[in-house]
C-alpha positions in Angstrom: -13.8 19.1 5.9 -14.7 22.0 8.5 -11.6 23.4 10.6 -11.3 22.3 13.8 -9.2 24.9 15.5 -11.8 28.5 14.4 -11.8 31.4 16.7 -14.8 33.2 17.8 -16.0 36.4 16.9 -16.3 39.0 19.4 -14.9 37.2 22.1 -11.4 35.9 21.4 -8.4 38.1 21.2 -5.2 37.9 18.9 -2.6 36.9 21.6 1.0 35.8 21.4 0.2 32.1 23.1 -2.1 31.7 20.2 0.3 32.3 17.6 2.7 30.1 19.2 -0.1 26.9 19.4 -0.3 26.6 15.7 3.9 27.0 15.1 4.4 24.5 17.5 1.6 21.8 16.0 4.1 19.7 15.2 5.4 18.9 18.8 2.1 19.9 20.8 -1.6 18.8 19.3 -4.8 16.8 20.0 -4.1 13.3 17.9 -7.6 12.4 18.8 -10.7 12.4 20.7 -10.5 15.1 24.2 -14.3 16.6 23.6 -15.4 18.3 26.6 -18.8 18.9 27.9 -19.6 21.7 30.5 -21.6 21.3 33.6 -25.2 23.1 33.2 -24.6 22.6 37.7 -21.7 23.6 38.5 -18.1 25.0 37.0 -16.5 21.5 36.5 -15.7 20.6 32.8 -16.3 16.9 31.5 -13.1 15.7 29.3 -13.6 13.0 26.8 -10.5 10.3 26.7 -8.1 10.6 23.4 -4.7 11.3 22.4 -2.0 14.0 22.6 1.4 14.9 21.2 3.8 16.3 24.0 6.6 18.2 22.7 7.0 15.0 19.9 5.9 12.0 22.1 2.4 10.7 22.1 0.5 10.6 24.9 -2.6 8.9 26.0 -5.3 11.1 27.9 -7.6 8.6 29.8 -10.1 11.6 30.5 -13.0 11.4 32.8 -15.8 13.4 35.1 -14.9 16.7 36.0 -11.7 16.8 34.3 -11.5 20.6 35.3 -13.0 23.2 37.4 -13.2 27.0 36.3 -12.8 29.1 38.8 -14.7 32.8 38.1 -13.6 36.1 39.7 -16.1 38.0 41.5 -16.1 41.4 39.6 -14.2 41.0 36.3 -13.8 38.3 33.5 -10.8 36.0 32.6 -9.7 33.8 30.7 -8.6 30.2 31.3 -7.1 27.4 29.5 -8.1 23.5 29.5 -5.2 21.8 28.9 -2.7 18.4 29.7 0.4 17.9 30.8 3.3 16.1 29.9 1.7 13.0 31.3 -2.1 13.7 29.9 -3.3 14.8 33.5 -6.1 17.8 32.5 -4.9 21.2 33.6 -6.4 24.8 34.3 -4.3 27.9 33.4 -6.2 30.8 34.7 -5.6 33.9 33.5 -5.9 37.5 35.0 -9.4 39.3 35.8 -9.7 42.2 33.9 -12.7 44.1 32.9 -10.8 43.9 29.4 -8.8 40.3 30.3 -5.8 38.9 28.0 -5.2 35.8 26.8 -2.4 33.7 29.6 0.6 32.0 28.7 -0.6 28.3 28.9 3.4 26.6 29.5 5.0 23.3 28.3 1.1 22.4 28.0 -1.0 21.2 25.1 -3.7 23.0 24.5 -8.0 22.0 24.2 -9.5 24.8 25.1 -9.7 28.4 25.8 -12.4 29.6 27.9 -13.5 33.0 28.2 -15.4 33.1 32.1 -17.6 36.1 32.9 -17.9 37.7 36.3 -19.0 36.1 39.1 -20.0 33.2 37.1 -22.1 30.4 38.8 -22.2 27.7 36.0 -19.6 26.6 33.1 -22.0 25.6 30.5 -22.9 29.5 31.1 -19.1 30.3 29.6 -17.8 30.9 26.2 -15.9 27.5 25.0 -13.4 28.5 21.6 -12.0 25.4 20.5 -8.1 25.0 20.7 -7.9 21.2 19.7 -5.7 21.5 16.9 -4.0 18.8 15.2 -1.0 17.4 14.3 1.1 17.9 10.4 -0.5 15.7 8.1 1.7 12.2 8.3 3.1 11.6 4.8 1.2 8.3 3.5 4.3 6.3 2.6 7.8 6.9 3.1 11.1 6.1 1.4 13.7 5.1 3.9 16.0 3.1 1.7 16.6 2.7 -1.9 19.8 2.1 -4.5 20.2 1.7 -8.0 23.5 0.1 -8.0 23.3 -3.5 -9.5 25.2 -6.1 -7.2 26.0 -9.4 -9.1 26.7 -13.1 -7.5 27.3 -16.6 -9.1 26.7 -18.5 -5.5 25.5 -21.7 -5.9 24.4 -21.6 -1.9 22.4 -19.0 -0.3 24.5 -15.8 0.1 24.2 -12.3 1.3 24.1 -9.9 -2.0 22.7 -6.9 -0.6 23.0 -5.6 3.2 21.5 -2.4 4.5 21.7 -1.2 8.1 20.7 1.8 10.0 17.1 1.5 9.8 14.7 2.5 12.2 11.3 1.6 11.0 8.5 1.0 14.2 6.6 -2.1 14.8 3.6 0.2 13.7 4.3 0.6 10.4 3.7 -1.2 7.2 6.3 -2.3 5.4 7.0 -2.8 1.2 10.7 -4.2 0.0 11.1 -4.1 -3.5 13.5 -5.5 -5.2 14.3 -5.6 -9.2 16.5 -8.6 -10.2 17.4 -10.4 -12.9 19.4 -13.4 -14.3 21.4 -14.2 -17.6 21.1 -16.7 -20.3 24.4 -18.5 -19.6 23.0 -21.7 -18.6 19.8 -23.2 -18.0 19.4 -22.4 -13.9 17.0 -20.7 -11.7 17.5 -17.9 -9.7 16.6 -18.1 -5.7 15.8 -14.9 -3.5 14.7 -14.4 0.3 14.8 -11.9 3.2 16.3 -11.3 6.3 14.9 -8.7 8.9 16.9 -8.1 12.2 18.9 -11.1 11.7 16.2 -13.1 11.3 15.5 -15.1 8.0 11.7 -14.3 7.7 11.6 -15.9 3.9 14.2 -18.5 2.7 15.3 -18.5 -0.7 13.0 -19.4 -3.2 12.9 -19.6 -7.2 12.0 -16.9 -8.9 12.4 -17.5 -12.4 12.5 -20.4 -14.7 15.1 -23.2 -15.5 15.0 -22.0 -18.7 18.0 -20.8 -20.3 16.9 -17.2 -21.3 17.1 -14.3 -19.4 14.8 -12.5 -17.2 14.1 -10.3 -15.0 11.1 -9.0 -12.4 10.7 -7.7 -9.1 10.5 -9.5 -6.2 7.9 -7.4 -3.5 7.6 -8.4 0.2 4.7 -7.1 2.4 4.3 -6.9 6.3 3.3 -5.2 9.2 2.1 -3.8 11.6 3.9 -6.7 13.9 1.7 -6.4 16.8 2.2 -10.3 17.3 5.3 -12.5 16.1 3.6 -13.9 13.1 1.7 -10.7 11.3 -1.5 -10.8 10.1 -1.6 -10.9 5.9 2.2 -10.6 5.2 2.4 -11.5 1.7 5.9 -12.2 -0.9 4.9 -11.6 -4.7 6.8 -12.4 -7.6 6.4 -10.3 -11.1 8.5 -12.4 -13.2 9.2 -11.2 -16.9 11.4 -13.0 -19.8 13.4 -10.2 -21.4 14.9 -11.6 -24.5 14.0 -13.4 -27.6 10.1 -12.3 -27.3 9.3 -15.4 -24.7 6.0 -14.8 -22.7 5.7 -14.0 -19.6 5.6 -16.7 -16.9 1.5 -17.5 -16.9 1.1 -16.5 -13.2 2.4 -14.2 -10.1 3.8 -16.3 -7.8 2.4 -15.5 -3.9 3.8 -16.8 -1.2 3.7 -16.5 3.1 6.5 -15.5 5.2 8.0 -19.0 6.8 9.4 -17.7 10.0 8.0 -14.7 12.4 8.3 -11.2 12.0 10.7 -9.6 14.8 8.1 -7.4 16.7 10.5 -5.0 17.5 12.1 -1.8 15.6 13.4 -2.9 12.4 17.0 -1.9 12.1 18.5 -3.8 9.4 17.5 -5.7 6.2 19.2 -8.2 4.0 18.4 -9.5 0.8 20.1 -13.0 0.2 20.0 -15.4 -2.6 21.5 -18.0 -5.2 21.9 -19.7 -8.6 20.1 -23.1 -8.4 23.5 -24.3 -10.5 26.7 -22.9 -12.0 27.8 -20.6 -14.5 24.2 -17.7 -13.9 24.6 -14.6 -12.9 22.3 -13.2 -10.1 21.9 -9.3 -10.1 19.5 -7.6 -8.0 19.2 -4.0 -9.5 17.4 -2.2 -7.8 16.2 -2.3 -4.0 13.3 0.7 -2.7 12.1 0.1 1.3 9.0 1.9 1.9 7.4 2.6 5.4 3.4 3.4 5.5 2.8 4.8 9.3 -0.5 3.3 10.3 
């Protein structure tokens, strides 16, 4: 892949503003789009509509037809920054004419570009363009926010809260993957049930997940949604990886897949709880392990 931010040879200077635009990528960069196109008539600037990161918050930049106007100074060169505000509005920072011109400070602004104008100057597409469009950190593709290893053990025989975590704060944009490793015992010949709660809301009922057999097993129980642009998301899936773990039994012959029975909160998800049951008496329910993974979109 080519670098998008690449300075020009001959013509750009070293300056301080410069240095700061790449330590601050994290909180100011060009997320997408924001191509300009200069006049070959006059000293406007065409901007092309995209998407910006203000000092961490995203911003949308509608762009448009003479988006900016150089201005040129009669006897010496400057240069001048393209840029946006805080709100995406498209910005000129002119610096001072100079026969041998330095670089401005462009502000609490995000950069596109910097734009080195000759004397007396008549027509932008006649002006030296070095592209400033740089981009944001690379956004990890899947994220850990929640995980344990301690087992938590119940012998309800009616649906019951086993394992609660809070303090979340994963965005309706997101994908998200609950795992969970559980298992049962051979004490009697019983199922074991599992479901989901998000925000409150019971988005899968308990269901079986192993036999009725009395053996032990285990597996892991994986849940699948998002992004929640609407109340009921688009290919949210529940599969069950159910293994026998004792006395060399097979394998159950099939995954079981199955669709979320209620809507999907389409709001920030703050809390999850996995709940579940023994379908009769004397089984013990452990889930063992629980991982909740976020995959920005």
């Amino acid at each position: 892949m080519a670098y998008q931010a690449q300075a020009t040879d001959g013509t750009e200077p070293i300056s301080d503003t410069v240095w700061e635009l790449v330590a601050n990528q994290a909180l100011y960069n060009v997320v997408s789009g924001c191509g300009v196109t200069a006049d070959g008539t006059d000293m406007t600037v065409d901007g092309a509509a995209g998407s910006i990161t203000h000092n961490g918050s995203t911003v949308a930049v509608a762009g448009g037809t003479d988006s900016w106007t150089l201005v040129a100074d009669a006897s010496n060169p400057r240069f001048s920054w393209l840029a946006y505000s805080s709100a995406g509005a498209a910005q000129v920072v002119s610096g001072d004419p100079s026969a041998d011109p330095i670089v401005p400070e462009i502000g609490d602004r995000v950069a596109n570009q910097l734009v080195y104008i000759p004397a007396n100057e008549t027509l932008a597409s006649n002006c030296t363009f070095i592209d400033k469009r740089i981009p944001g950190p690379a956004v990890p593709a899947i994220k850990l926010v929640a995980s344990s290893d301690t087992p938590v053990t119940t012998t309800a025989t009616s649906v019951a809260d086993i394992v609660e975590k809070t303090g979340l704060s994963i965005p309706v944009t997101s994908k998200v993957i609950v795992e969970i490793g559980f298992s049962k015992d051979a004490t009697a010949a019983n199922s074991v049930l599992l479901g989901l709660t998000v925000n409150a809301t019971a988005v899968k009922t308990q269901f079986a997940v192993t036999s009725a057999t009395q053996r032990a097993e285990d597996g892991i129980l994986r849940f699948e949604f998002g992004p929640r642009t609407t109340a009921t998301p688009a290919g949210a899936l529940i599969t069950v990886f159910s293994r026998v773990s004792s006395n060399g039994n097979a394998a159950l012959a099939t995954d079981i897949t199955q669709a979320l029975v209620a809507a999907m909160p389409v709001a920030t998800i703050t809390g999850l709880t996995i709940r579940g049951s023994n379908s009769g008496s004397n089984t013990n329910l452990t889930v063992n392990w629980y991982r909740v993974w976020e995959l920005p979109v």
